[in-house]
C-alpha positions as CSV (number, residue, x, y, z in Angstrom):
1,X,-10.7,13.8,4.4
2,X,-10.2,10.2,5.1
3,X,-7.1,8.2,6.2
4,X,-6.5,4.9,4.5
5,X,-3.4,2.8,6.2
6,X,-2.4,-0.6,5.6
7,X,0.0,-2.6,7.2
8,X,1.4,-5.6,5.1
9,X,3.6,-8.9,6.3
10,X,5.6,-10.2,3.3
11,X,5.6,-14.1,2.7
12,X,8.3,-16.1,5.0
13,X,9.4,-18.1,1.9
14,X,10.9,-15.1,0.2
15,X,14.5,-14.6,0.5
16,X,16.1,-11.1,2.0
17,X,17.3,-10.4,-1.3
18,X,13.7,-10.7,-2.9
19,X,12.1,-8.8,-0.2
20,X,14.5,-5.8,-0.7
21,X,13.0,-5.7,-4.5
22,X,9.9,-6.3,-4.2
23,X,9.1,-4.1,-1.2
24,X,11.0,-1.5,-4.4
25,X,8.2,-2.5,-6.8
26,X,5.6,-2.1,-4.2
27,X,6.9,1.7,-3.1
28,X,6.8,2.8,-6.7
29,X,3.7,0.8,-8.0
30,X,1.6,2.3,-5.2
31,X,3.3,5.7,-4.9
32,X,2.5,6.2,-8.7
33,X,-1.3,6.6,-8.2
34,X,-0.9,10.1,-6.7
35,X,-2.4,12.2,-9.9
36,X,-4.0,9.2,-11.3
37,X,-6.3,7.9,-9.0
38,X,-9.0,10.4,-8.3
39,X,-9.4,11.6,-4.9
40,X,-5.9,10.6,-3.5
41,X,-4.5,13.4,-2.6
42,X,-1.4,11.6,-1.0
43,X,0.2,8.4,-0.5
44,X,3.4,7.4,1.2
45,X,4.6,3.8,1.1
46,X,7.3,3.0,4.0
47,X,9.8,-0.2,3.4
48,X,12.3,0.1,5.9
49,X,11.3,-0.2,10.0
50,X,12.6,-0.7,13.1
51,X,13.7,-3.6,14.2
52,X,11.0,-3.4,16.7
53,X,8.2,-3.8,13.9
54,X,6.3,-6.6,13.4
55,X,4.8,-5.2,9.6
56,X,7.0,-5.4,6.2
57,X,5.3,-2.3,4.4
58,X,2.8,0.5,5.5
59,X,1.1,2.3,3.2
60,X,-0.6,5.5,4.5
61,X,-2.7,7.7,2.3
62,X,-5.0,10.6,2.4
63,X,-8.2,10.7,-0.1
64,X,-10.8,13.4,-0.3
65,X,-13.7,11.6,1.1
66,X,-15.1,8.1,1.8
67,X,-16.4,8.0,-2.1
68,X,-13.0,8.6,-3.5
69,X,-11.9,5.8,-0.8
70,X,-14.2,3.4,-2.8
71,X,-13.1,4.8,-5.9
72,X,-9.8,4.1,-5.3
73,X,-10.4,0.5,-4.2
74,X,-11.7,-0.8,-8.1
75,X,-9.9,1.8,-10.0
76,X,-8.4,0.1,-12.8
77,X,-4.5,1.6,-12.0
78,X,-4.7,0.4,-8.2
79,X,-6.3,-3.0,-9.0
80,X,-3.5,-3.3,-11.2
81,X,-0.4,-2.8,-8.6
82,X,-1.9,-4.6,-6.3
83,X,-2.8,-8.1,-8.3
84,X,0.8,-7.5,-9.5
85,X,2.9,-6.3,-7.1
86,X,1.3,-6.7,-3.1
87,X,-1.1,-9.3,-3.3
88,X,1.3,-12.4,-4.6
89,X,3.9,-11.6,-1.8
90,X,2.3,-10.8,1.3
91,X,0.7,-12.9,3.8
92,X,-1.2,-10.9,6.0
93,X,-2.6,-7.5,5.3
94,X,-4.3,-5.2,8.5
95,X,-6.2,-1.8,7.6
96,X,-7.6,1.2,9.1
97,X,-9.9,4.1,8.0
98,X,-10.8,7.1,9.5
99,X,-11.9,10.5,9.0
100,X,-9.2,13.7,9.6
C-alpha cells in the first residue's frame, strides 16, 4: 500500500469568504474519486486546522500500490478536479509518498 499526502497553501488574494468555498469544492471534488479512480482505496481531504498550521488543505490518501499511484496521477476524473478546482487557487503545493 502506498500513502500519498499533500499539503496545499491557498492564494493570499482570495478573500475568507472564497476560501471557505472553495476549500468546499476542493473536499468534495477530490473526495469523489474513491470508487472511481482505480487503486484508491481511500482519500480524506481536511479544510479546517489549527491555528497553529501553516497549510490550507491536506489531502491524505491510501492507493494499492505505486502503479495505481501513477494511475491516479493522469486519470481523466483527477486531472479533472484538480485543473478545476486545486490548481487555480493554491500557491504552494508540498507532497509525500511512502509505502505502509
Amino acid at each position: 500500500m502506498v500513502k500519498h499526502v499533500i499539503l496545499w497553501q491557498l492564494k493570499d488574494e482570495i478573500s475568507d469568504e472564497e476560501k471557505k468555498l472553495i476549500k468546499k469544492e476542493i473536499k468534495e471534488g477530490l473526495e469523489g474519486l474513491v470508487g472511481v479512480v482505480p487503486g484508491l482505496k481511500e482519500l480524506v481531504v481536511r479544510t479546517e486546522g489549527l491555528e497553529s498550521s501553516n497549510a490550507d488543505v491536506m489531502l491524505d490518501s491510501l492507493l494499492e500500490n505505486e502503479q495505481a499511484l501513477a494511475g491516479y496521477a493522469v486519470h481523466k476524473k483527477h486531472v479533472e478536479v484538480a485543473n478545476s478546482k486545486v490548481r487555480p487557487y493554491t500557491k504552494t503545493r508540498v507532497c509525500m509518498d511512502y509505502e505502509v
